[in-house]
N, C-alpha and C positions, 0 to 999 in steps of 0.2 A: 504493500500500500504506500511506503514510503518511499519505493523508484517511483512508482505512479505521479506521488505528488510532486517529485523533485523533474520528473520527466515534462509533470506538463506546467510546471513551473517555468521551466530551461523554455518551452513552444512560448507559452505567453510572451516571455523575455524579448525572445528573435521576435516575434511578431511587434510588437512594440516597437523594437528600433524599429524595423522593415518602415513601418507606416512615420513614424520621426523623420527618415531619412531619403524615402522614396521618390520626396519631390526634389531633392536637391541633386540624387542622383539622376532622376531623367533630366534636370533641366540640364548639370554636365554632360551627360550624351547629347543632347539636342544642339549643346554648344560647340561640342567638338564633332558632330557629323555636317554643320553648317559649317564651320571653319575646313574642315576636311574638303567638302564641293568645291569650297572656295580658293582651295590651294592647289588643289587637284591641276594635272596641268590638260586642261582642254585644247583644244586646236579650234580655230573656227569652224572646221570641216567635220570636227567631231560633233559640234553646235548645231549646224544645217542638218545632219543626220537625225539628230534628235530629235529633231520640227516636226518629222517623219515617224513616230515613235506613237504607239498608241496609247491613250492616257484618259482619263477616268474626269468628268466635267460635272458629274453633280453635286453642283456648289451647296441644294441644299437637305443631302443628306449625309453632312460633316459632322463629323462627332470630337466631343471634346478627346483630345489626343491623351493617351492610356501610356501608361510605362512600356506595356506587351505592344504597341502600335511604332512605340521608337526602336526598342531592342530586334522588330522585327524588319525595322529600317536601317537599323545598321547592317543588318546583314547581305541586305542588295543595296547600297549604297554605288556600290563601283557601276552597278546597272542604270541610276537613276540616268530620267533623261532630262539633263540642265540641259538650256539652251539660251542661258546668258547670265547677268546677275545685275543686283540693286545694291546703289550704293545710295546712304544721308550722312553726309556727312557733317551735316549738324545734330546729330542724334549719334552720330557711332555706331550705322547700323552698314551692314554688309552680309547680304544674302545670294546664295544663287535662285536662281531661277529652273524654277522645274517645271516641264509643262504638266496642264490637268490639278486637278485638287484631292485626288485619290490621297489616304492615311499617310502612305510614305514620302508623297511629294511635300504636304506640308508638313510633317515630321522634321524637313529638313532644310525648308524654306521656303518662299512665297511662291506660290500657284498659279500658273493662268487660269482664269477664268472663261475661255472660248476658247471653240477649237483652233478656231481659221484665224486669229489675231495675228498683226505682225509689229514690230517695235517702229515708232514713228508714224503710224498710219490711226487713222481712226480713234475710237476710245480703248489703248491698254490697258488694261485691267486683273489686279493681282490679289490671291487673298492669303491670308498668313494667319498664323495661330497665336494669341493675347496671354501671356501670364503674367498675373499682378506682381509687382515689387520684384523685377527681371528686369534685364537687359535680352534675353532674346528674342528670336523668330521677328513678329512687329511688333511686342511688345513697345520697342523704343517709340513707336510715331505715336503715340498720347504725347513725349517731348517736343515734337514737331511743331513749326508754328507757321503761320503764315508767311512765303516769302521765301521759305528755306530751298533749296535746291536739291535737286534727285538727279542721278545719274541711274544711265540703264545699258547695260552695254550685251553685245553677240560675237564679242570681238572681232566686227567686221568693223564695225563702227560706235561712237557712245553719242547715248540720245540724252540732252538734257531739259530738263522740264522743272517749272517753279511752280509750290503748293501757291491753290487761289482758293481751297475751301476745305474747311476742317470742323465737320460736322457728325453729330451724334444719330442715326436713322435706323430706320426699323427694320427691322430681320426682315419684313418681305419687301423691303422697297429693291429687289432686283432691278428696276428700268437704268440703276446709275452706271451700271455697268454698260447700257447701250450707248451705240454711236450716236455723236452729237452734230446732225449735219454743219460741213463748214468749221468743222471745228478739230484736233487733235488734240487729245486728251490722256492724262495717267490716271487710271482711279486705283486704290488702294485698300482693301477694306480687310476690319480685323473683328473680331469680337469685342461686348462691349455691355455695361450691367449683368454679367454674370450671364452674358453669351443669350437673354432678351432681347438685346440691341445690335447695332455696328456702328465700330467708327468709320467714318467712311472718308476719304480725304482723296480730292482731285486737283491735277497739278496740270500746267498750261505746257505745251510744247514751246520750247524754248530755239535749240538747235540742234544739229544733226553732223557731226565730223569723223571723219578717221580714225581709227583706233588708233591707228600708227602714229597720226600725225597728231593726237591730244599732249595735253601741256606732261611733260613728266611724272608731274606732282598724282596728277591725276590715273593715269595709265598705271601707276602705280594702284592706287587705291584700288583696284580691281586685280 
């Protein structure tokens, strides 16, 4: 009776930490499998392949992201299909870009949200997964503010674009992610009231240059 009690003493114990500790270890995974995309050395040829890659678009039956949903995205990681990345660097924020919104693409970083988008054209549109009191995934654009600058790069070329609206909208307002004739647009959207809501933040086409030819400074950040 007395292993019994020291047996499921020791289970409570581990279970205990386990639940303490769980969220700090996924969000270290989620931080080192987005750092990992992002160092990864891509080619742009590997980029344009990936455009081609088939990926998973129903934006709305996302579910809050699970320890078992990261753990199972590190393990096709090397598979994911990035096909550019997002840089703020008034936030400190630096994601790849994966196409589609399936578990493992925003496990790892921001989503397209359609299939047929392309970068510089129309309304881009990306979604990413929100933890409070983090610096990951997009977490960081609650810091964003009006003004700030975004970079988007395919390493063919980087698209720049400046936030013009940073607002709180309702889980079914899908239309923000539509084209807006006449116009090129970034929409950005995260969870927001405990995943009730979204932030939602659109940023204006700015300019469009050469990978090669960007300032240093920059070509770096990516």
């Amino acid at each position: 009776m007395k292993k019994f009690k020291l047996t499921l003493l020791i289970c409570m114990l581990i279970i205990g930490l386990l639940l303490i500790f769980i969220n700090p270890i996924q969000n270290a995974l989620i931080a080192h499998l987005s750092n990992l995309l992002n160092t990864t050395d891509y080619s742009a040829e590997d980029i344009k392949k990936n455009n081609n890659a088939d990926a998973d678009f129903e934006f709305e039956a996302v579910q809050s992201l699970s320890i078992a949903e990261v753990l199972k995205a590190q393990t096709t990681a090397n598979k994911m299909p990035v096909i550019g990345n997002i840089v703020v660097p008034s936030v400190d924020m630096k994601l790849p870009i994966v196409k589609g919104v399936g578990n493992a693409s925003l496990a790892v970083g921001a989503g397209t949200m359609k299939p047929n988008q392309k970068l510089g054209q129309g309304n881009y549109a990306l979604a990413g997964h929100y933890f409070e009191k983090t610096d990951i995934l997009f977490s960081p654009l609650y810091k964003a503010s009006i003004g700030d600058t975004i970079y988007l790069t395919d390493l063919t070329n980087i698209y720049e674009y400046k936030i013009t609206t940073k607002e709180i909208i309702s889980a079914t307002d899908v239309y923000v992610i539509d084209d807006i004739p006449d116009k090129t647009v970034l929409t950005l959207v995260t969870c927001a009231d405990k995943g009730t809501k979204r932030l939602g933040i659109q940023a204006d086409f700015v300019e469009q240059y050469p990978f090669e030819e960007a300032p240093a400074k920059l070509s770096e950040a990516f």
